[in-house]
N, CA, C and O atoms as CSV, one atom per row, in Angstrom:
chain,resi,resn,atom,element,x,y,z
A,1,UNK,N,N,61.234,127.171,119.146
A,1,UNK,CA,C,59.964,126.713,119.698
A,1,UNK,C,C,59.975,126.997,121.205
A,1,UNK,O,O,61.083,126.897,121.731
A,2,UNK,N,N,58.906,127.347,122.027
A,2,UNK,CA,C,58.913,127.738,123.492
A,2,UNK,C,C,59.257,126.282,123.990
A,2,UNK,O,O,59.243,125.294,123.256
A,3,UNK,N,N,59.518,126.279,125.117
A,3,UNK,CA,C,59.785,125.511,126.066
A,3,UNK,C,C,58.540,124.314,126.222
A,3,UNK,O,O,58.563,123.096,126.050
A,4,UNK,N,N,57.499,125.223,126.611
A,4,UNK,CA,C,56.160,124.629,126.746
A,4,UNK,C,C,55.977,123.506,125.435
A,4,UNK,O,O,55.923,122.280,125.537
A,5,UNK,N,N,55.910,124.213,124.359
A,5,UNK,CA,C,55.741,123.772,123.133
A,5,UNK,C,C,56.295,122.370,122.866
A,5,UNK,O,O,55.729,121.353,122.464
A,6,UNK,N,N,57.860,122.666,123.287
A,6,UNK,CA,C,58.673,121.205,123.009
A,6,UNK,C,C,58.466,120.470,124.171
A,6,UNK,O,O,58.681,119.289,123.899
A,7,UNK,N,N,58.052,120.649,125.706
A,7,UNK,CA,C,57.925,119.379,126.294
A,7,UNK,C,C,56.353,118.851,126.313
A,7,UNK,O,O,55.967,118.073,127.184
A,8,UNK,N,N,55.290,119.463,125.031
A,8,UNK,CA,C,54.602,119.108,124.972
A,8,UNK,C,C,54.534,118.171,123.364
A,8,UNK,O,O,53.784,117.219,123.150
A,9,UNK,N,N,55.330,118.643,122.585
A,9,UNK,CA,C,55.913,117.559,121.843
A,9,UNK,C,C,56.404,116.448,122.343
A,9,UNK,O,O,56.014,115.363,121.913
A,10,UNK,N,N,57.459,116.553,123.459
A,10,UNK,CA,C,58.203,115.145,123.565
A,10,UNK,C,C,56.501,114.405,124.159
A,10,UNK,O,O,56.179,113.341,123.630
A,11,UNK,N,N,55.672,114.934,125.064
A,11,UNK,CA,C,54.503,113.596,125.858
A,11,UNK,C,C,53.439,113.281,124.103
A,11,UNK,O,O,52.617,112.376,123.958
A,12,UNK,N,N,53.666,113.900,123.472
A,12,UNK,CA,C,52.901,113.567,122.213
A,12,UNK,C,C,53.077,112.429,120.890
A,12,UNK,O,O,52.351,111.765,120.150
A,13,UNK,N,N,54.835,112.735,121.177
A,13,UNK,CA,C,55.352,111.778,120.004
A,13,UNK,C,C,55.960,110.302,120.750
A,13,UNK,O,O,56.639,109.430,120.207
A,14,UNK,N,N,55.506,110.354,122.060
A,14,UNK,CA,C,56.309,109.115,123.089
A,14,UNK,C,C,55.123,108.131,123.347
A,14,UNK,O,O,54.297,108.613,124.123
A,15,UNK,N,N,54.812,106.824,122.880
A,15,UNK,CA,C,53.754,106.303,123.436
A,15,UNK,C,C,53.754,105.858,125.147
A,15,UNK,O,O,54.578,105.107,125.671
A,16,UNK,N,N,52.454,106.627,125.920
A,16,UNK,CA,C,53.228,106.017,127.371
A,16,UNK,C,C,53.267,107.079,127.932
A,16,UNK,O,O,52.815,107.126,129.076
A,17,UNK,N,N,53.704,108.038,127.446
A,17,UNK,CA,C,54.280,109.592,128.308
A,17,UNK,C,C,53.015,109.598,129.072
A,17,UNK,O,O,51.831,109.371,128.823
A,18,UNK,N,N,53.809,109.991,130.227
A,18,UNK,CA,C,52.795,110.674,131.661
A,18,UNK,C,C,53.003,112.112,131.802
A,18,UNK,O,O,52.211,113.032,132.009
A,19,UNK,N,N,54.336,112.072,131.631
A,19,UNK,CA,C,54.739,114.106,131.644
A,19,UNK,C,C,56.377,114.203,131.228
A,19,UNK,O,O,57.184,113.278,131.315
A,20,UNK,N,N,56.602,115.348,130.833
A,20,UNK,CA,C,57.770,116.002,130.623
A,20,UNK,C,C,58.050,117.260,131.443
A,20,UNK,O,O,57.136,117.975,131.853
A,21,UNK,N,N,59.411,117.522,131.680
A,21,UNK,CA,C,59.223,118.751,132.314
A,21,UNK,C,C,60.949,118.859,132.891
A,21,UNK,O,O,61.931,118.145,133.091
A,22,UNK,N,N,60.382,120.625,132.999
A,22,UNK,CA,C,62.369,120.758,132.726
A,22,UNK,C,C,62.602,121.263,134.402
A,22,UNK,O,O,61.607,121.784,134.908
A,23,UNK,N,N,64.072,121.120,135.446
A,23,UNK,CA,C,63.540,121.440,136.767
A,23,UNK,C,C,65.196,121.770,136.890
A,23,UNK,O,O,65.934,121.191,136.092
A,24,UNK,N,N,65.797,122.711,137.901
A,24,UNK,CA,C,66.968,122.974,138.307
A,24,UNK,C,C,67.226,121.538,139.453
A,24,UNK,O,O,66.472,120.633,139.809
A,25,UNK,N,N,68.226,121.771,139.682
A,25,UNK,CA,C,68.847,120.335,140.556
A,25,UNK,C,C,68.814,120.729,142.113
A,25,UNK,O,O,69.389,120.068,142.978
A,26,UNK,N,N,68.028,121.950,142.370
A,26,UNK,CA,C,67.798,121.768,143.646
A,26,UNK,C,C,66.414,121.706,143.762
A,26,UNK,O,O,65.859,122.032,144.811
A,27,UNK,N,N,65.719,121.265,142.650
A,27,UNK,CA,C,64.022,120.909,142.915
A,27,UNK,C,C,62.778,121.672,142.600
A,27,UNK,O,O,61.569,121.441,142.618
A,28,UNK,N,N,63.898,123.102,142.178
A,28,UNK,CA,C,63.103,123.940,141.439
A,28,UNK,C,C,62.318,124.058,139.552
A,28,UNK,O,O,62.729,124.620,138.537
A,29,UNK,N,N,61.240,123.334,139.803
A,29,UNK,CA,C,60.494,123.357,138.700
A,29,UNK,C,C,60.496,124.449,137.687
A,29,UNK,O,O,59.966,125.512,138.009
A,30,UNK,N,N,61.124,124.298,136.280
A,30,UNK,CA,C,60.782,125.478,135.365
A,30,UNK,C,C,59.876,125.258,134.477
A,30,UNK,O,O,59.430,126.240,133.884
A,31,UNK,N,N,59.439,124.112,134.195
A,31,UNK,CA,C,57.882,123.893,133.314
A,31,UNK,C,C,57.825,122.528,133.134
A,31,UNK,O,O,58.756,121.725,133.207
A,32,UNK,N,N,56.720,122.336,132.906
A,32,UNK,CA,C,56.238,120.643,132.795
A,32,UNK,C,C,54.658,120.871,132.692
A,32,UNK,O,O,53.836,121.687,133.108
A,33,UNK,N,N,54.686,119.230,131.591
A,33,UNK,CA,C,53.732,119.075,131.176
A,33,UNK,C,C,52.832,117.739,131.493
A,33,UNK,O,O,53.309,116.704,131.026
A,34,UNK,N,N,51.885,117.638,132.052
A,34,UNK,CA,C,51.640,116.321,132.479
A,34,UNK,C,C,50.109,116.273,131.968
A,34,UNK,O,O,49.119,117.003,131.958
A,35,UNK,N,N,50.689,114.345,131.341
A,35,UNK,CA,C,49.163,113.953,130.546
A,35,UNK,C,C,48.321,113.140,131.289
A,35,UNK,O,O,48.782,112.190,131.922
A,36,UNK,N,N,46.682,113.506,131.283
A,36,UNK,CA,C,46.517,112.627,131.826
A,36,UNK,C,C,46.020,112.906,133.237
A,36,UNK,O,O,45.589,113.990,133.630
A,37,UNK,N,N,46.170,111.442,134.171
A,37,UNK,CA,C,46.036,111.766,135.743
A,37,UNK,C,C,46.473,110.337,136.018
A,37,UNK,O,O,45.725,109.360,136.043
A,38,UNK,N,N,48.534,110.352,136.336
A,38,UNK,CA,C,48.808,109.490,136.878
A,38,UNK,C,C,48.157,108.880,137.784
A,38,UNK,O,O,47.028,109.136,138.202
A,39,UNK,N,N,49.112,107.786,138.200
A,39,UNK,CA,C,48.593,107.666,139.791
A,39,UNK,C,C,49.371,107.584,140.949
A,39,UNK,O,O,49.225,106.893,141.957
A,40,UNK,N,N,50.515,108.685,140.533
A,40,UNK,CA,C,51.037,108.935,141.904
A,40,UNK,C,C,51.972,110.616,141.517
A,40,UNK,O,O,52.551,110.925,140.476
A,41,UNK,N,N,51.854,111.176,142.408
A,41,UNK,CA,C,52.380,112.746,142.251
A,41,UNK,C,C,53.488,113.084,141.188
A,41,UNK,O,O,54.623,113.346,141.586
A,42,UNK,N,N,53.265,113.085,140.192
A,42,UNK,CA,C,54.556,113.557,139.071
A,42,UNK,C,C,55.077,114.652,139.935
A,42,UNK,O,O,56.156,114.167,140.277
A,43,UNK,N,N,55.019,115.552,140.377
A,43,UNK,CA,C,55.634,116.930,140.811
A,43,UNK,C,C,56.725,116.333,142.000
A,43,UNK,O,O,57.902,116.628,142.207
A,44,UNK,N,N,55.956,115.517,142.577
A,44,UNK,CA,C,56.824,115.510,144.452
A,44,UNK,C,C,58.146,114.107,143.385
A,44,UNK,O,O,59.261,113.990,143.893
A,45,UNK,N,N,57.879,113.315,142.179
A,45,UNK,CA,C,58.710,112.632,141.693
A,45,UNK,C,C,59.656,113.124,141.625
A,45,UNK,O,O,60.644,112.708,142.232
A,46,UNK,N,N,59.664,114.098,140.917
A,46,UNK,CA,C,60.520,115.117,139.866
A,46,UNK,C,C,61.470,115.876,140.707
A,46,UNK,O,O,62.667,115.959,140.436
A,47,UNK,N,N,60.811,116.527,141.921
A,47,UNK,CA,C,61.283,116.980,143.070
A,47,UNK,C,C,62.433,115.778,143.864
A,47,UNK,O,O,63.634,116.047,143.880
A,48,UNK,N,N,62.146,115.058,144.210
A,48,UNK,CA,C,62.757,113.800,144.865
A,48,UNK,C,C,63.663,113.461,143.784
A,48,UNK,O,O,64.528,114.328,143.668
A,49,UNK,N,N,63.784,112.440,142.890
A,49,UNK,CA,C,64.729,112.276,141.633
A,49,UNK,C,C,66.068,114.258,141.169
A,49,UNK,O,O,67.288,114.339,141.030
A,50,UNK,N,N,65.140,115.197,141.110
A,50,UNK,CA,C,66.028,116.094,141.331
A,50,UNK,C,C,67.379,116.005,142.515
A,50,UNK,O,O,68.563,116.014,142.180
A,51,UNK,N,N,66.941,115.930,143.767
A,51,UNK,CA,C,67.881,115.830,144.962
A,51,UNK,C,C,69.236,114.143,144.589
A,51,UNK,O,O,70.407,114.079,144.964
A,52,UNK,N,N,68.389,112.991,143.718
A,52,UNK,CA,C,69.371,111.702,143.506
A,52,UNK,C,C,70.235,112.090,142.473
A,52,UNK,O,O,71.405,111.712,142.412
A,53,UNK,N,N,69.649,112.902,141.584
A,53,UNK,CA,C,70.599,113.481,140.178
A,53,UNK,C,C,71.434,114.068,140.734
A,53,UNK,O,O,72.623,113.775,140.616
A,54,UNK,N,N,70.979,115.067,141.496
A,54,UNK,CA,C,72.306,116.115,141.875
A,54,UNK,C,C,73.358,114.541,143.062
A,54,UNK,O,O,74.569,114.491,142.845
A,55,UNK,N,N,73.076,114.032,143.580
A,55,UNK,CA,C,74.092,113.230,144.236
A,55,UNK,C,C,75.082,112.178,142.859
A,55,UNK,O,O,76.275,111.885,142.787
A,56,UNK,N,N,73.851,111.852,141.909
A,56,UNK,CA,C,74.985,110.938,140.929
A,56,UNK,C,C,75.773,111.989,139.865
A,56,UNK,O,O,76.752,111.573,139.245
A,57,UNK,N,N,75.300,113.345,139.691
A,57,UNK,CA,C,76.290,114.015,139.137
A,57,UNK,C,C,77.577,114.461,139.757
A,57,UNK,O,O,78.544,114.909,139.140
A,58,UNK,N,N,77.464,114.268,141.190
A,58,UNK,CA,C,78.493,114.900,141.974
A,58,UNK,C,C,79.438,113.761,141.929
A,58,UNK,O,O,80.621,113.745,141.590
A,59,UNK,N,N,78.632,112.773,142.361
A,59,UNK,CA,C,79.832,111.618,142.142
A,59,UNK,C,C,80.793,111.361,141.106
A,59,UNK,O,O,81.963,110.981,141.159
A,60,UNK,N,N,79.780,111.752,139.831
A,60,UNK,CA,C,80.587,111.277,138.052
A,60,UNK,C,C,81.658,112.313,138.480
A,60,UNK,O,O,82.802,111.882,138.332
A,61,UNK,N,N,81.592,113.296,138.866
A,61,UNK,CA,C,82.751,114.315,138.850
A,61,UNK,C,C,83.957,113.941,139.613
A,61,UNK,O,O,85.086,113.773,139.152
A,62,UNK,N,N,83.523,113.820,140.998
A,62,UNK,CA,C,84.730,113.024,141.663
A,62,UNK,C,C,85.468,111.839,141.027
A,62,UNK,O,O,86.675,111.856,140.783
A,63,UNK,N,N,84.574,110.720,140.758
A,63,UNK,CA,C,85.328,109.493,139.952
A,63,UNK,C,C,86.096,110.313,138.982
A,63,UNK,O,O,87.298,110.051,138.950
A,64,UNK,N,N,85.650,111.303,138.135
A,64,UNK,CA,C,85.883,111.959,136.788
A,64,UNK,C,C,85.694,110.818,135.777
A,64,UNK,O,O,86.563,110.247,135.119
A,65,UNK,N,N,84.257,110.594,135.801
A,65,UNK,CA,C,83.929,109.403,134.649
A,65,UNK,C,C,82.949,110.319,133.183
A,65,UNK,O,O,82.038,109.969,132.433
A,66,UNK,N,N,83.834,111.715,133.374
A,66,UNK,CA,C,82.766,112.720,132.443
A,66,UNK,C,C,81.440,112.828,133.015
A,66,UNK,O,O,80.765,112.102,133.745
A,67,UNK,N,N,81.280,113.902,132.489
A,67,UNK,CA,C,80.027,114.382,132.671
A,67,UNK,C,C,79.082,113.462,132.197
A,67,UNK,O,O,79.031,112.534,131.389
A,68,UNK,N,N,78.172,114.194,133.179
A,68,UNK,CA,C,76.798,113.024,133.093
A,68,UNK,C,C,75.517,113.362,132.524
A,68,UNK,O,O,74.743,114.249,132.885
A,69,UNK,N,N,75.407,112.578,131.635
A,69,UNK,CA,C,74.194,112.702,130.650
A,69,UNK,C,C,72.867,112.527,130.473
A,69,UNK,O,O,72.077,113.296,129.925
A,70,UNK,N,N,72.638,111.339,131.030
A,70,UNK,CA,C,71.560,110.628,131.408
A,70,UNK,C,C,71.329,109.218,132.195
A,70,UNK,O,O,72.068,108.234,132.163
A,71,UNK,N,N,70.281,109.358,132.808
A,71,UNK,CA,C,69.976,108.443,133.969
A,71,UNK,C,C,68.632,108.164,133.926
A,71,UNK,O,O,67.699,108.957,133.796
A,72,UNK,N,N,68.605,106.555,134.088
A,72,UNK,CA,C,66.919,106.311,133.934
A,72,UNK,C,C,66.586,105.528,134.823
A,72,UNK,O,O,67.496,104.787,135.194
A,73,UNK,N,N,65.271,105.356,135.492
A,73,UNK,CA,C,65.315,104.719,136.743
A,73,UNK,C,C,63.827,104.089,136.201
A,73,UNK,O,O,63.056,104.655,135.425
A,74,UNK,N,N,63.710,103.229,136.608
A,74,UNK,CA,C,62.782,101.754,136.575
A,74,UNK,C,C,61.671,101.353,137.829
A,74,UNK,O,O,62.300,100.800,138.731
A,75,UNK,N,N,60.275,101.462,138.137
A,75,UNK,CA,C,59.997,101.343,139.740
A,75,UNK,C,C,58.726,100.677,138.538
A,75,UNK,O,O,58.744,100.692,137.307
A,76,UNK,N,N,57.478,100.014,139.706
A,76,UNK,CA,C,56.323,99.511,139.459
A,76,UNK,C,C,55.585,99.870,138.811
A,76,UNK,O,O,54.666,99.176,138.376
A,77,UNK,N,N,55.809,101.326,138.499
A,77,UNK,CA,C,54.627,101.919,138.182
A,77,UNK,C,C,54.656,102.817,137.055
A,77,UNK,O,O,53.628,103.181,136.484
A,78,UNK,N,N,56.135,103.281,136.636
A,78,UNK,CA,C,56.442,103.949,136.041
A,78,UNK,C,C,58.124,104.011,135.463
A,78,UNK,O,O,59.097,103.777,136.181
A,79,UNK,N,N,58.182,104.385,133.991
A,79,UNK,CA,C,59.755,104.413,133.382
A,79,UNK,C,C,60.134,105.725,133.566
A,79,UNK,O,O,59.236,106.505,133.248
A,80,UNK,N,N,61.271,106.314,134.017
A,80,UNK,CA,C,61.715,107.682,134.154
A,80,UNK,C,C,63.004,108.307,133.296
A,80,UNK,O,O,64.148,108.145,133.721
A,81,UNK,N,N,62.824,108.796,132.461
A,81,UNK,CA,C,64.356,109.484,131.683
A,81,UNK,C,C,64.663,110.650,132.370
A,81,UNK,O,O,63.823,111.539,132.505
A,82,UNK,N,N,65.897,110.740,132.862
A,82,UNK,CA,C,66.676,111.990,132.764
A,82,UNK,C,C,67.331,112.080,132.535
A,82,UNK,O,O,68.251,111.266,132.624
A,83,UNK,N,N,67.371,113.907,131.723
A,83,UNK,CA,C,68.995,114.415,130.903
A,83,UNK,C,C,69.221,115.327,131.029
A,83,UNK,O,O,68.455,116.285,130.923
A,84,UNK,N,N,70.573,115.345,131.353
A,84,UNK,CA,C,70.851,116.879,131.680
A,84,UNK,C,C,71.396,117.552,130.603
A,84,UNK,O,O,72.044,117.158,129.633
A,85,UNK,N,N,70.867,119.059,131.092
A,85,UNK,CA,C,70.900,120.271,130.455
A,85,UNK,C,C,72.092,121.116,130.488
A,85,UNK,O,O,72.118,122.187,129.882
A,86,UNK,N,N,72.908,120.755,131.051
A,86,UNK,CA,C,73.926,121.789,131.843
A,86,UNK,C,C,74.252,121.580,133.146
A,86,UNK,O,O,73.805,120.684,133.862
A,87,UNK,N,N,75.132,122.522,133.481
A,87,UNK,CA,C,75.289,122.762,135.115
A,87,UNK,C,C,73.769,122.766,135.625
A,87,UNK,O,O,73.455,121.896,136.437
A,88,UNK,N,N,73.009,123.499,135.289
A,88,UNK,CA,C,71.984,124.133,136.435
A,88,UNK,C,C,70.797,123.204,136.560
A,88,UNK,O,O,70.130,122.820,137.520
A,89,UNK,N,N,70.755,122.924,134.960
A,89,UNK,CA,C,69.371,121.975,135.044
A,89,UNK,C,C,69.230,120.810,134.258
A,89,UNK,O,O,69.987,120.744,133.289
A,90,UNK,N,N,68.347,119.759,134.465
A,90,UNK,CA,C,67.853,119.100,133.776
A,90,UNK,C,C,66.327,118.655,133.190
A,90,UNK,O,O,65.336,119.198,133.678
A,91,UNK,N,N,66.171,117.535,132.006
A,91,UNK,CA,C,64.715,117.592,131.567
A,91,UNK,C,C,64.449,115.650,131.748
A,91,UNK,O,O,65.136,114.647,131.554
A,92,UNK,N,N,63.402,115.874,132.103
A,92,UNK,CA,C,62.720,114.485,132.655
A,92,UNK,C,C,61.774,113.964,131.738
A,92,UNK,O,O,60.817,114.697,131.490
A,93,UNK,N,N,61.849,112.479,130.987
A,93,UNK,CA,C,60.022,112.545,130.713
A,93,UNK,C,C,59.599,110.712,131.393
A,93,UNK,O,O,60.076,109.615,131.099
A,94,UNK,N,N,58.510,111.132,132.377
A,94,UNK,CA,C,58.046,109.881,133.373
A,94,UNK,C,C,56.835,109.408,131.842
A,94,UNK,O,O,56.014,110.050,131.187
A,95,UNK,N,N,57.246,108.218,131.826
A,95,UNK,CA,C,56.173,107.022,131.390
A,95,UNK,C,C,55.913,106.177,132.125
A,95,UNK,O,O,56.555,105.793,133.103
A,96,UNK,N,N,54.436,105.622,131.503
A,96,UNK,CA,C,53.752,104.352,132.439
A,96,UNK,C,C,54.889,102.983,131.873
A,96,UNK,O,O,55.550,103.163,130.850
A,97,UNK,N,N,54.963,102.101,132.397
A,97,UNK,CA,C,55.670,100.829,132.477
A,97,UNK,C,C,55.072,100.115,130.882
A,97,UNK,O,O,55.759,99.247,130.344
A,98,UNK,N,N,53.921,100.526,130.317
A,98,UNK,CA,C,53.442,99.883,129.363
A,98,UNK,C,C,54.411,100.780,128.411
A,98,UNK,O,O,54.921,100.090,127.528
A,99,UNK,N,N,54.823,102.273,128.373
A,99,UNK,CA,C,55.446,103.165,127.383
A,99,UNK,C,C,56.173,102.462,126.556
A,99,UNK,O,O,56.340,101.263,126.780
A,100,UNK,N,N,56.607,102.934,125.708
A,100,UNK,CA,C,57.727,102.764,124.230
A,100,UNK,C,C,59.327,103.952,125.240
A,100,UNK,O,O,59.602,105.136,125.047
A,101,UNK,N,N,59.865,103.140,126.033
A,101,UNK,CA,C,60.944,103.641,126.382
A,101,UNK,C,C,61.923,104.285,125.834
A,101,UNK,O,O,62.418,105.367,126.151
A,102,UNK,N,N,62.433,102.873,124.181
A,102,UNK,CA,C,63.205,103.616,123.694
A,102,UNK,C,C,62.928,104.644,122.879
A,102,UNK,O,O,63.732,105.577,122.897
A,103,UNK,N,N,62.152,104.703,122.287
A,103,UNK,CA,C,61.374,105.903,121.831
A,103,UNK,C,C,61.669,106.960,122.495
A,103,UNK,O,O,62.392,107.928,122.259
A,104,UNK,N,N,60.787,106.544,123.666
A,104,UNK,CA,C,61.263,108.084,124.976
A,104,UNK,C,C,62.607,108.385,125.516
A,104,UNK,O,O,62.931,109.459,126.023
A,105,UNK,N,N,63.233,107.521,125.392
A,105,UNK,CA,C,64.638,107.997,125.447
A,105,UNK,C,C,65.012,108.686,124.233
A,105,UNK,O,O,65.239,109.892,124.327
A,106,UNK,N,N,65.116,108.103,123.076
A,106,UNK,CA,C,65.757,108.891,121.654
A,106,UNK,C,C,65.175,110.209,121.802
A,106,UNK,O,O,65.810,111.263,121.837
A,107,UNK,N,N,63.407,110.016,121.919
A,107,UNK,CA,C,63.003,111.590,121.610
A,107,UNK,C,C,63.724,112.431,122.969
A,107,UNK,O,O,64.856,112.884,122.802
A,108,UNK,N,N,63.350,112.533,123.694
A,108,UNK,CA,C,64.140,112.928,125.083
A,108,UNK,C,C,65.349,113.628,124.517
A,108,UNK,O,O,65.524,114.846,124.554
A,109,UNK,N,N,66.120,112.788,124.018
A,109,UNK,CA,C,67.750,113.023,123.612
A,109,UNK,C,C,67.880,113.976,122.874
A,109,UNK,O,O,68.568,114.964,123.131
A,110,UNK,N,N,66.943,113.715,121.416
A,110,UNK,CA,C,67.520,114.836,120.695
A,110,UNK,C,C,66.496,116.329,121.168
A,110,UNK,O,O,67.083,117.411,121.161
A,111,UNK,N,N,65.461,116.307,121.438
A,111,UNK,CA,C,64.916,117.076,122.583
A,111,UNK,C,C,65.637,118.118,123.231
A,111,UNK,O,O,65.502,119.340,123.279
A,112,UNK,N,N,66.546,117.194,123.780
A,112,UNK,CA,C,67.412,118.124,124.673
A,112,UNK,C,C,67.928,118.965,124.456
A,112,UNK,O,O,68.059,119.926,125.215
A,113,UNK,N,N,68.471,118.832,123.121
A,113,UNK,CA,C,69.634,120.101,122.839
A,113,UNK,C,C,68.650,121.299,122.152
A,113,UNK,O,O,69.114,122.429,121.999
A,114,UNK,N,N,67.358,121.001,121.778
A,114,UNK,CA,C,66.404,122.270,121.572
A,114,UNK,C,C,66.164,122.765,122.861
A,114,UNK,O,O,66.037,123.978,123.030
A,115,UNK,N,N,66.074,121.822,123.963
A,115,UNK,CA,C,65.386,122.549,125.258
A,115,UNK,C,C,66.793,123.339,125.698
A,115,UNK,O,O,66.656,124.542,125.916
A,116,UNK,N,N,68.068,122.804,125.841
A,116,UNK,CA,C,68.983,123.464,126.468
A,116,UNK,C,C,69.081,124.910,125.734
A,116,UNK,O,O,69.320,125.944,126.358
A,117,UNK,N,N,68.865,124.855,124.321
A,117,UNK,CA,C,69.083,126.206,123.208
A,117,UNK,C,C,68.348,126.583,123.798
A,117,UNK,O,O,68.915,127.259,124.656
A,118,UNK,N,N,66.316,126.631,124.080
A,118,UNK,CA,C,65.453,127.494,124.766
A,118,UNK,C,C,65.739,128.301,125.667
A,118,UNK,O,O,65.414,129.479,125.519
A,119,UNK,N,N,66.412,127.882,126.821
A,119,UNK,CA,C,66.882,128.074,128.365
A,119,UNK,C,C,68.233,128.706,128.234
A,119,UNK,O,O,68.629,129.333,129.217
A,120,UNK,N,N,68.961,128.646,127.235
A,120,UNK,CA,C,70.335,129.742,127.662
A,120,UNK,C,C,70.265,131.123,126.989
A,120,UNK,O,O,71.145,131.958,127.202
């Protein structure tokens, strides 16, 4: 399935989804899908959270607490999953605070390993 395709599956089957979207860890966007019209910049998020991932993956390495999988962050306005893809990149999906989280986490998860197959 394209890329497009599956992170437009994961905002479809997630109640809540605001967007999905896959981005390298220095902030470089490779596709995303956003539902809707948040109310605050999904792109400059995704961008910003890119630059904190790359600092808590660097850390898991130093501790050597294994590689790092996923990270979800919690604010007023919105639930955030991220999982990484590999070295280079990872895939995000932002929900509103009302979302089905775990949902969006599970789908997210198994998600991933179709999106990482897409991308290598």
């Amino acid at each position: 399935m394209p890329l497009r395709a599956t992170l437009t599956e994961i905002t479809e089957r997630v109640e809540g989804a605001l967007a999905a979207f896959v981005m390298a860890y220095d902030g470089i966007a490779i596709d995303e899908i956003i539902v809707g019209a948040p109310e605050f910049d999904v792109q400059l998020l995704a961008v910003e959270y890119a630059t904190v991932l790359a600092e808590i993956k660097r850390a898991v390495e130093v501790i050597k607490a294994g590689g790092l999988e996923e990270v979800s962050i919690t604010t007023g306005q919105a639930l955030v999953c991220l999982r990484c893809l590999g070295d280079e990149l990872f895939a995000g999906l932002v929900m509103a605070r009302t979302g089905n989280f775990g949902k969006g986490r599970h789908v997210l998860r198994l998600k991933s390993i179709e999106l990482a197959r897409e991308l290598a």
